[in-house]
N, C-alpha and C positions, 0 to 999 in steps of 0.2 A: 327391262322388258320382260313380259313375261312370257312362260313356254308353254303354247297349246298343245294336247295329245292327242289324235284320236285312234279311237278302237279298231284292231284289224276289222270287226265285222261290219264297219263303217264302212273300210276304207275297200271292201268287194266292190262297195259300190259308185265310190268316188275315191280316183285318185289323188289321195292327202299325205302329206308327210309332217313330224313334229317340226314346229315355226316359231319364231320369236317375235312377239308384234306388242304395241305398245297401246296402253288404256290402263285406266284408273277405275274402272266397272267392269263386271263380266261383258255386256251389253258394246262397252268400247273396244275391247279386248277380239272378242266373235268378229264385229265388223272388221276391223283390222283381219283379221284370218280369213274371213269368207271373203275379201277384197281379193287375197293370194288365192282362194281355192271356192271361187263364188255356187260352185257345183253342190255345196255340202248345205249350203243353205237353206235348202228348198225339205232338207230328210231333217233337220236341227230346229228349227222355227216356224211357226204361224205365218200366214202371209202377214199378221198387225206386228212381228217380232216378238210374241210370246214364244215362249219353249216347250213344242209338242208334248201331248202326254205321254208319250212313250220314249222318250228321251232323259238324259241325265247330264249333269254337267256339275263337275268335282273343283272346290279351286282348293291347293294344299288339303287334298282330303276330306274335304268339307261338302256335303251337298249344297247347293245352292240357296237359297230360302225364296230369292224374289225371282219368281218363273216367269213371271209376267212383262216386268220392266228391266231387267235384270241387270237392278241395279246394286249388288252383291259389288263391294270391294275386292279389288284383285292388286296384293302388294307389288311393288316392282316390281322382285324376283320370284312372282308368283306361277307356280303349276296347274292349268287348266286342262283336264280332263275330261273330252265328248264320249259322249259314250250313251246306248239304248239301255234305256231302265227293262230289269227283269221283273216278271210278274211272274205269276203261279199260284199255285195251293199244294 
């Protein structure tokens, strides 16, 4: 199974804690978590289940690639990390 994270600055606004939930895609892996914590949903994805633009999502340190489908492999023992992308200049 693998171990989803999210960010304290997430979690101000929905109560989440780290979870272990099972899926073979990022996409499988979310649903499973947003099942336990369905509140985080609505700040993490599009209503079609793309992945907002101001958003981020890490598996084993890796950014993601497929924002859209998010069908990004997630090993067994993989670490998924939610988290808001920073911008700037």
């Amino acid at each position: 199974m693998a171990t989803v994270h999210v960010t304290p600055n997430l979690q101000r606004h929905i109560s989440t804690e780290t979870a272990s939930v099972s899926g073979q895609t990022v996409a499988e892996v979310l649903a499973g978590y947003f099942h336990q914590f369905p509140g985080l949903r609505g700040y993490v994805l599009e209503d079609a289940g793309s992945l907002r633009k101001h958003m981020a999502v890490f598996v084993n340190g890796l950014a993601i690639r497929d924002r859209l489908k998010l069908s990004d492999p997630v090993p067994e023992d993989g670490e998924v990390y939610i988290m808001q992308a920073l911008s700037g200049g």
